[in-house]
N, C-alpha and C positions, 0 to 999 in steps of 0.2 A: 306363565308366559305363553303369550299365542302366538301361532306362527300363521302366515300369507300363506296360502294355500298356492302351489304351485300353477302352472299353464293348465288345462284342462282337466283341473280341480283334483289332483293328487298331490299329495303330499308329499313334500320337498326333502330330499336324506343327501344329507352333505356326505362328501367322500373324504377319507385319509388328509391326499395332497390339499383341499379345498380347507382342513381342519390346519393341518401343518402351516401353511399360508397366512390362513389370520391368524395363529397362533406367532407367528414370527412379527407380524405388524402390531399386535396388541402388545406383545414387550417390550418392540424397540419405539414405541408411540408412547411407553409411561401407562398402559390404561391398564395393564399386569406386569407384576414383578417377574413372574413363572410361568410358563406351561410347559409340562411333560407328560408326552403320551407314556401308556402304559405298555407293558407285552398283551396285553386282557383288553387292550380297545380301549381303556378308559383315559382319561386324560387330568390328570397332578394342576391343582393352578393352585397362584399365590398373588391377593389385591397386593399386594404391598409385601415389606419385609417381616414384618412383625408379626402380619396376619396368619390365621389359621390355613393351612392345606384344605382345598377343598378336590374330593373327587367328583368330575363330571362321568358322563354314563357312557359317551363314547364321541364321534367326530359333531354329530348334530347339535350334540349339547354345548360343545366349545363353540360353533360357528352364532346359535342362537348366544351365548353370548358377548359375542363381536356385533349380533347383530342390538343388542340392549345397550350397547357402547355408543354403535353409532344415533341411534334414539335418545340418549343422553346428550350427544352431542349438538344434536339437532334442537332441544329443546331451549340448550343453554342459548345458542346463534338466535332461535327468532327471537330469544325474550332480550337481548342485546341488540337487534334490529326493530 
């Protein structure tokens, strides 16, 4: 997964609240069943109910992706327009 490199070309680190935020929009939108952060930084997600747990590595990894969500989403709209 690549990431946009930020305004004058550093590298973009999503904070905590920034992670908790979309992590709240990505369950109550159906696009995850789960996220829970860890005490270790890391973050518990779940596609679906039956699906495996996955650990992400901390707040960037959740936001990258919310941001693979919305790229998803955006694919399906132009091929429907």
């Amino acid at each position: 997964m690549s990431r946009a490199p930020a305004p004058h070309g550093r590298p973009r680190v999503a904070g905590d609240a920034e992670a908790y935020a979309w992590a709240e929009v990505l369950v109550r939108h159906g696009h995850l069943h789960a996220a829970v952060p860890t005490p270790a930084g890391q973050w518990l997600v779940q596609d679906h109910p039956d699906a495996p747990v996955r650990v992400l590595s901390g707040p960037s990894a959740l936001v990258e992706v919310a941001a693979d969500v919305q790229r998803c989403i955006r694919r399906i709209r132009a091929r429907r327009s």
